[in-house]
C-alpha positions in Angstrom: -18.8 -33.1 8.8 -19.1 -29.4 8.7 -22.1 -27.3 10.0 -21.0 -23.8 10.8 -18.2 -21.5 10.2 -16.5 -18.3 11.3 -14.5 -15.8 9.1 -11.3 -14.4 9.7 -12.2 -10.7 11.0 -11.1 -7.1 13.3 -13.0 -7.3 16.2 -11.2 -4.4 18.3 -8.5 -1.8 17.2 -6.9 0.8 19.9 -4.4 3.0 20.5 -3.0 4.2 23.6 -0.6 6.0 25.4 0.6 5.1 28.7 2.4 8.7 29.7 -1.2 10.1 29.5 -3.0 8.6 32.5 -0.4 7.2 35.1 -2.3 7.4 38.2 -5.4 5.4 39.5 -9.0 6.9 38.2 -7.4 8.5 34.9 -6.9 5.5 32.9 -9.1 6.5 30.4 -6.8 9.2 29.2 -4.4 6.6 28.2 -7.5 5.9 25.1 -6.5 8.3 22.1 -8.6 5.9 19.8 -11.1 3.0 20.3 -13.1 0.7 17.9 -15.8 -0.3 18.1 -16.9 2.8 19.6 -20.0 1.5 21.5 -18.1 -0.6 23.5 -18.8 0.6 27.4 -15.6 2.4 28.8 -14.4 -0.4 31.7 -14.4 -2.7 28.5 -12.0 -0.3 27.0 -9.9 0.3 30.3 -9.5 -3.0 30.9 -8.5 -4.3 27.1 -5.9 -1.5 27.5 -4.7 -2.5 30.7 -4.2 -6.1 29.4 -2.1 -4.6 26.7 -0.4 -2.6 29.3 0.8 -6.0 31.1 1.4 -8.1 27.8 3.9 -5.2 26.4 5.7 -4.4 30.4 6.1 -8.3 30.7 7.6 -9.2 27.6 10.3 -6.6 27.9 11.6 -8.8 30.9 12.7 -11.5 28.2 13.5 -9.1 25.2 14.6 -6.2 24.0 12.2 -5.8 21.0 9.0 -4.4 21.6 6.0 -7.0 21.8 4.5 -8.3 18.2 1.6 -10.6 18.8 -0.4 -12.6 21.1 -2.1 -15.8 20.3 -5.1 -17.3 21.8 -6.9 -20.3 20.9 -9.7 -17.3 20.0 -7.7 -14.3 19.0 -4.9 -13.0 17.9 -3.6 -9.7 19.3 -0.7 -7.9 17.0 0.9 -5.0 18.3 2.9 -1.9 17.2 4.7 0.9 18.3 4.9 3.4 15.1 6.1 6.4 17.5 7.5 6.4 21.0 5.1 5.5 24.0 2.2 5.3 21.2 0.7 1.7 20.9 -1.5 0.8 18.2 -3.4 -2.9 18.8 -5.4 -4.8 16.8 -7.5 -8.1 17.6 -8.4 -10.5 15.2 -11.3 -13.1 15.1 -9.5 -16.4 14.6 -11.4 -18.5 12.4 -14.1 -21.3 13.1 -15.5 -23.9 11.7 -18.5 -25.9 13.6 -18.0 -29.6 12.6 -19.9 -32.3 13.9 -18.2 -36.3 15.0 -20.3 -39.2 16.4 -23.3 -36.9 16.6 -21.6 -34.3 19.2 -20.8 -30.6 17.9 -17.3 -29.2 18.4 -15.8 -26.1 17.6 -12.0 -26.0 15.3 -10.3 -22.8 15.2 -7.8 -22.1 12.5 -5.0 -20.5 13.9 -2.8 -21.0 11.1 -5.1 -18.6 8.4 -3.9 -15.7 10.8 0.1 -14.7 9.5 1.6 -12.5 12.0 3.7 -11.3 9.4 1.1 -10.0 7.4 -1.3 -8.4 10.0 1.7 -6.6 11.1 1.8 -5.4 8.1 -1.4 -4.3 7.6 -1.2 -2.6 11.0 2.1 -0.7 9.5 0.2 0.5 6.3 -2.9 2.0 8.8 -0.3 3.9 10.4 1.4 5.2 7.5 -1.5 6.5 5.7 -2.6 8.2 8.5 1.0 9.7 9.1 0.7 11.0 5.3 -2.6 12.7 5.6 -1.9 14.1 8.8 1.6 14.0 10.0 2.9 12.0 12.7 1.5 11.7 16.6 4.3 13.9 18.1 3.6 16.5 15.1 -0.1 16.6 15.7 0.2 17.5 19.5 3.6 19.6 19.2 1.0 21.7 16.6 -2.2 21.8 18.8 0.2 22.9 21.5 0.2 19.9 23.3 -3.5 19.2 22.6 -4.7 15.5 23.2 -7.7 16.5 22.1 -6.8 17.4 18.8 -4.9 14.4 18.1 -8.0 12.1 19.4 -10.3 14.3 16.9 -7.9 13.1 13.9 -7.7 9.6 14.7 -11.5 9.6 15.0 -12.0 11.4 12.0 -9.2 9.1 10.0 -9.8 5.5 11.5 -13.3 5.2 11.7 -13.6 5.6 8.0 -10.0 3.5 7.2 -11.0 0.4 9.0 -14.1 0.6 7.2 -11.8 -0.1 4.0 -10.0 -3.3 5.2 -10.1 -6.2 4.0 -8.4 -8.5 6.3 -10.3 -11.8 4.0 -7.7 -10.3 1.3 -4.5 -9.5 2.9 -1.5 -11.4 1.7 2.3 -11.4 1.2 1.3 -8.1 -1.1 0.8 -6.7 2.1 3.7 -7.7 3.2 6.1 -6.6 0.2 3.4 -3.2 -0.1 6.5 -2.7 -3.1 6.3 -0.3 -6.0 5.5 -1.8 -9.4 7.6 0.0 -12.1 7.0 1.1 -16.0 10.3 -0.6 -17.9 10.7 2.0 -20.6 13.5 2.4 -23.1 16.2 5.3 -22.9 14.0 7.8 -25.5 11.0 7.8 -23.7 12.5 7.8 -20.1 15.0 10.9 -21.4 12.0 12.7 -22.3 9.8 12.4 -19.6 12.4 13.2 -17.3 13.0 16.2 -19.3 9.1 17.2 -18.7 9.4 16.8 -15.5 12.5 18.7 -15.4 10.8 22.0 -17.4 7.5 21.7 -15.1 10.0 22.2 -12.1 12.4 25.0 -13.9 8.8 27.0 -15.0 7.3 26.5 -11.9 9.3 26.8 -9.0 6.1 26.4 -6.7 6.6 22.8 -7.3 8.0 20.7 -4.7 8.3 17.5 -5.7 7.0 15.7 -8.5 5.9 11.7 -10.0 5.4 10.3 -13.1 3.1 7.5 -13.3 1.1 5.2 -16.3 -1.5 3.5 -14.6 -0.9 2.1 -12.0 3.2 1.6 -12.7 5.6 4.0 -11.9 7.9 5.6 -14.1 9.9 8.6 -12.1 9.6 10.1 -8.3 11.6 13.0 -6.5 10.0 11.4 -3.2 12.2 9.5 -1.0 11.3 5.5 -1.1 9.1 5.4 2.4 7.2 8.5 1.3 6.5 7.2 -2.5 5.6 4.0 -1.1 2.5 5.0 0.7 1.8 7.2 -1.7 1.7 4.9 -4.7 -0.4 2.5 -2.7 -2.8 5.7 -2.2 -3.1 6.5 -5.9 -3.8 2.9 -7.0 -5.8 1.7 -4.3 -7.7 4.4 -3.4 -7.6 7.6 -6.0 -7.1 6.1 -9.4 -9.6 3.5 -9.0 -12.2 5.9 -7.2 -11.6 8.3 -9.8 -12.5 5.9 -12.9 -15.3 4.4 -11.3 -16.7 8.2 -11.3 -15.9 9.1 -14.4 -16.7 5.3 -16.0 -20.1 6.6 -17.1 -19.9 10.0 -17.7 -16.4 10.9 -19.0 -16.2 12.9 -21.9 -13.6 11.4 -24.0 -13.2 14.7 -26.5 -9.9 16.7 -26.0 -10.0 20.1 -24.8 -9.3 22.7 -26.2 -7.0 25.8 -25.3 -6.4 28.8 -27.3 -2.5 28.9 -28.8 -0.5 31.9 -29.3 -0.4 32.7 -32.7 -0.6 28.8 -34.0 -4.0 27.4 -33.7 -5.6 25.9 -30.9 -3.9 23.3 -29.0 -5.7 19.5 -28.5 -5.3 17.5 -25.6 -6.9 14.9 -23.0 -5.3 16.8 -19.8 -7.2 17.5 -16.5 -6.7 17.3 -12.4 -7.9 14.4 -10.7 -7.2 16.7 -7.6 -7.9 20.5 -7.9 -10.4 22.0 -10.2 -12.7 19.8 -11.9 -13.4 22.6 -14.6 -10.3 24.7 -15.5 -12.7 27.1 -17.2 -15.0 27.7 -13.3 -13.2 30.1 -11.1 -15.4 29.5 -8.4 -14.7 26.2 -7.4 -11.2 25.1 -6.5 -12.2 21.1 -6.3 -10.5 19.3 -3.3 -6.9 19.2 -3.3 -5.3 17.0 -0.2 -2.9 18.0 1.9 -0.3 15.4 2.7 2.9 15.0 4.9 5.9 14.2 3.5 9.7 13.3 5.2 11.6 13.5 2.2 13.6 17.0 2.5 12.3 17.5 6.1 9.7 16.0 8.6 6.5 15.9 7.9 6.5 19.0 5.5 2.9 19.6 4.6 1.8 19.8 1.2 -0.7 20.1 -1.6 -1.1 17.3 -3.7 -2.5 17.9 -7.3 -2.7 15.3 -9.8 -3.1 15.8 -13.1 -3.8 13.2 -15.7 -4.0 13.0 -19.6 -4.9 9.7 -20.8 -3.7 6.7 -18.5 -0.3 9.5 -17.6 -0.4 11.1 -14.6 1.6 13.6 -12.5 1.8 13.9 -8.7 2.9 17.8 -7.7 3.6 18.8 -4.7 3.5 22.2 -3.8 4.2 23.4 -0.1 1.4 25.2 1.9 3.9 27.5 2.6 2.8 28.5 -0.8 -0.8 30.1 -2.2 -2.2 27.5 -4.2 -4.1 29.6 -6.2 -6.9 29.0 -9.4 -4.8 31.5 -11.8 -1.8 28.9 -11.2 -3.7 25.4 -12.1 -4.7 27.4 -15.0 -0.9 27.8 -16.2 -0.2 24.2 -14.8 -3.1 22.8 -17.1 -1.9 24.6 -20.3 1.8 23.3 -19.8 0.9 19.5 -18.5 -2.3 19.5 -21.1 -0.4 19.0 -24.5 3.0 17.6 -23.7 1.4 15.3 -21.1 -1.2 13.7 -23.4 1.8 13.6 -26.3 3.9 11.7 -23.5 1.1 9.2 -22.9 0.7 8.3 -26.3 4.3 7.7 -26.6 4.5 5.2 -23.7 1.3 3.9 -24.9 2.8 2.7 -28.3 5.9 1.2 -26.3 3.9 -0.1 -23.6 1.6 -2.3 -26.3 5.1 -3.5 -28.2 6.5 -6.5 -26.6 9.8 -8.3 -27.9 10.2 -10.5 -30.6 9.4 -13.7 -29.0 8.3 -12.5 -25.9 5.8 -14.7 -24.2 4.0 -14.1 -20.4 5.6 -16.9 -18.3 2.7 -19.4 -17.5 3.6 -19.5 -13.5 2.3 -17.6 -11.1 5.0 -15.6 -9.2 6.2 -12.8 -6.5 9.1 -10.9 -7.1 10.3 -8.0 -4.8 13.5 -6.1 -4.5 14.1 -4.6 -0.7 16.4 -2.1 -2.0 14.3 -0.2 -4.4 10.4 -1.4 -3.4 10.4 -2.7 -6.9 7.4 -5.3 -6.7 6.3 -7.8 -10.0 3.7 -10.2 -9.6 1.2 -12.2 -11.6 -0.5 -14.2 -8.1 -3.4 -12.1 -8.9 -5.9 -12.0 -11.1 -5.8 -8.4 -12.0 -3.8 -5.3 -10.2 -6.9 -3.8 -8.5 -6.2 -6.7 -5.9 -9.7 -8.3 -5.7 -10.7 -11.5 -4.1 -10.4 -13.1 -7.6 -6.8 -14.8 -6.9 -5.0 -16.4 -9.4 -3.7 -18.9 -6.8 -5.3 -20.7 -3.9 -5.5 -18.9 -0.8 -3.4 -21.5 1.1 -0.9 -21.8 -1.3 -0.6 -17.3 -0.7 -0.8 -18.5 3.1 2.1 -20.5 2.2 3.9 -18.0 0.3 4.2 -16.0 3.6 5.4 -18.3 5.9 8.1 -18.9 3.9 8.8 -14.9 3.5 8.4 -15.1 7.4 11.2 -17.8 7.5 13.6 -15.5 5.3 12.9 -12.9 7.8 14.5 -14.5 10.1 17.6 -15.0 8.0 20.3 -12.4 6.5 22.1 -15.4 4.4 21.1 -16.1 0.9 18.6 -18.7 0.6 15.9 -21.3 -1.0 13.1 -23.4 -0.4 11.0 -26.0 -2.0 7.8 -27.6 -0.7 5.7 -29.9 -2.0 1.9 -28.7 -1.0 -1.4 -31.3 -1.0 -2.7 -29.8 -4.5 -0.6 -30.7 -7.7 1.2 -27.3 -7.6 5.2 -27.2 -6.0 6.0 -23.6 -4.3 9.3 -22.3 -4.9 10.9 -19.4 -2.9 14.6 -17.4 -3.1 16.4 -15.1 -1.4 19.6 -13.5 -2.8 21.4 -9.9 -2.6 18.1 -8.4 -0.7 15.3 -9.9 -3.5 12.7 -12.3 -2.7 11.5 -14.6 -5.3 8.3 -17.1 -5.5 7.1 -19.0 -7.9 3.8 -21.6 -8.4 4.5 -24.4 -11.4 0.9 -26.7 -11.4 3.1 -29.9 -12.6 1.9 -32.8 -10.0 4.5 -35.2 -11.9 7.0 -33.5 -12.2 10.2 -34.2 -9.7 12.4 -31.7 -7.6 14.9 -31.8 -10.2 12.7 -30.9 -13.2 11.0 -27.5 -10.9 14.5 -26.6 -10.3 15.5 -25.9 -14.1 12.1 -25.0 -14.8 12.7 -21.8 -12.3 16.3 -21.3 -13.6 15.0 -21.2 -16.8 11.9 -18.7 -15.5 14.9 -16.6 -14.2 17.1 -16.6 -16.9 14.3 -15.5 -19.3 12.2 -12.7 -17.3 14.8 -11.7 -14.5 18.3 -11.9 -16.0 18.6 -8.2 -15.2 17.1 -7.7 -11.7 17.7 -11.4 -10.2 20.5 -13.5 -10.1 20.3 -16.7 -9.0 23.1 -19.8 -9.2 
């Protein structure tokens, strides 16, 4: 019998650096971030120092840095995204209060709390702040050395970020944190590469550019690390924030711009990022500045996004380089009109499917190491809410067998039969992960194995081969 219970949740996050506060009496220098922030500062010396100890006493037996630390109460995971840095966070393990022969006891559920996944999760907090700010070692080399300054920007960063997790949520996703991309045919890729290709030529401010429709990706100039967090950015945390705003009072009529010499010109263009009103010189909107690795390290630069219809564009434009209201003026009458023409293009392909084309009725994972490329129907929409398509311990399932393949270079596969009526099938082969849920309780191991070759040969012929 069950009386009380305890939810999986961050209790304490920190990052430190040992180099900073090597003698007795300045260990608190060592602290470049703590959370929560009201905790007194011999709790934070001391939660340090343990970390200290666990990280100097594991290198005796290994030569990879320390992951994670269990506890019957917590777990601790640990990173180091930059030399000397350590970022640590402590989860809550899960309770439950359950009561036997009239006396109350307390089980913890250990096994709800995936190292693999947290680590994750701790990778992707790092990342985004590295893209919004530039790394550790960039920060201080550009203060001149300044502790100080670096501190101020992991306060300012952190304390909002963790505010946005959703450790409840996280799952192999996490894990994968892969690209999802738009499948288009050869016409309509040709000729948004060859808009891309003209923004670039006409204006040689631009950077870098990507092409996305909704939340898929079509084209990037950005290296693979540097698109990744990026896309998870736009859909996570711009797109969606942006069509929540605009859900009510969007105006849905085309603007439109004067022509030379033919008539106005219609279209559905305007920056998510920049100026809100192309025709109000006076306000500039608020246009990010990101860091990017792709040509060199962490290259600082504007980020507009432009979007007509459910297209968007990513441009990035070096600070090196006066981002000024005359150019997003020149930028909207070029992306306005081809941009909302492009969108209704992919929008007719995107609705077609192929003769005899049906969803498959399983729920599955698929992810490609090489290119990011991520497909997945475990969820019951993109936006990744807590409305799964799948139970959560069959996703809890689904990473422990990614953690087993981790551990693995060799091609290989696994079947297990899980308490519900549902089997769980996983593959690995040529650097692609593969899972699959089939609800068939009656089914036997030989039947699930041709219905997933048969899953295979029908969605994934040309991304996934499997014997």
């Amino acid at each position: 019998m069950s009386s009380a219970s305890g939810r999986l949740n961050l209790e304490t996050f920190y990052i430190f650096n040992s180099m900073y506060g090597p003698k007795e009496g300045e260990e608190h220098k060592k602290i470049m971030f703590y959370f929560p922030k009201k905790a007194d500062l011999d709790t934070k010396i001391k939660q340090i120092g343990l970390s200290e100890a666990i990280v100097q006493f594991t290198k005796t037996f290994s030569d990879r840095p320390c992951q994670s630390l269990h506890t019957q109460k917590h777990r601790h995971i640990f990173y180091e995204p930059e030399k000397n840095f350590w970022m640590v966070v402590i989860i809550l393990v899960p309770f439950s209060e359950k009561i036997k022969d009239g006396q109350s006891y307390i089980e913890y559920h250990e096994e709800d709390v995936q190292d693999l996944v947290y680590q994750s999760v701790l990778k992707q907090a790092y990342r985004m702040f590295k893209l919004f700010n530039g790394s550790f070692e960039n920060i201080l080399l550009r203060s001149k050395q300044s502790v100080t300054a670096l501190q101020q920007r992991l306060e300012y960063f952190f304390t909002r970020y963790l505010l946005t997790l959703k450790l409840c949520q996280s799952d192999i996703l996490d894990v994968f944190d892969g690209i999802q991309f738009l499948p288009l045919n050869k016409t309509s890729y040709l000729r948004i590469k060859c808009f891309i290709n003209q923004l670039e030529a006409q204006f040689p401010q631009v950077k870098y550019t990507a092409f996305l429709y909704n939340d898929q990706l079509v084209w990037s100039g950005l290296e693979q690390e540097d698109m990744r967090i990026m896309y998870r950015y736009l859909v996570t945390g711009l797109f969606p924030s942006y069509l929540e705003q605009n859900l009510q009072t969007e105006n849905v009529s085309p603007v439109r711009l004067s022509g030379a010499g033919s008539g106005s010109v219609v279209h559905y263009g305007k920056f998510i990022t920049g100026p809100p009103d192309i025709k109000d010189e006076s306000n500039m909107g608020k246009v990010p500045h990101v860091y990017l690795n792709t040509e060199e390290d962490n290259e600082e630069c504007y980020l507009l996004v432009y979007r007509a219809l459910s297209a968007s564009v990513c441009i990035f434009i070096n600070v090196n380089t006066p981002l000024t209201f005359p150019l997003c003026q020149k930028l909207d009458d070029f992306l306005g009109p081809t941009l909302t023409s492009l969108a209704s293009d992919v929008a007719e392909q995107y609705s077609k499917k192929p003769s005899g084309f049906t969803e498959p009725q399983y729920k599955y994972v698929y992810f490609n190491h090489m290119n990011l490329a991520q497909k997945t129907t475990v969820h019951g929409d993109s936006k990744k809410t807590s409305n799964v398509a799948i139970p959560p311990d069959t996703l809890k399932l689904l990473s422990d067998i990614s953690s087993d393949f981790s551990k693995s270079e060799e091609d290989t596969e696994t079947i297990v039969k899980p308490l519900n009526d549902s089997w769980v099938v996983g593959k690995k082969s040529d650097h692609r992960e593969f899972y699959v849920v089939i609800n068939q309780k009656n089914a036997n191991l030989i039947e699930i194995n041709e219905e997933v070759k048969k899953l295979c040969s029908t969605h994934f012929t040309s991304v996934f081969f499997l014997d």
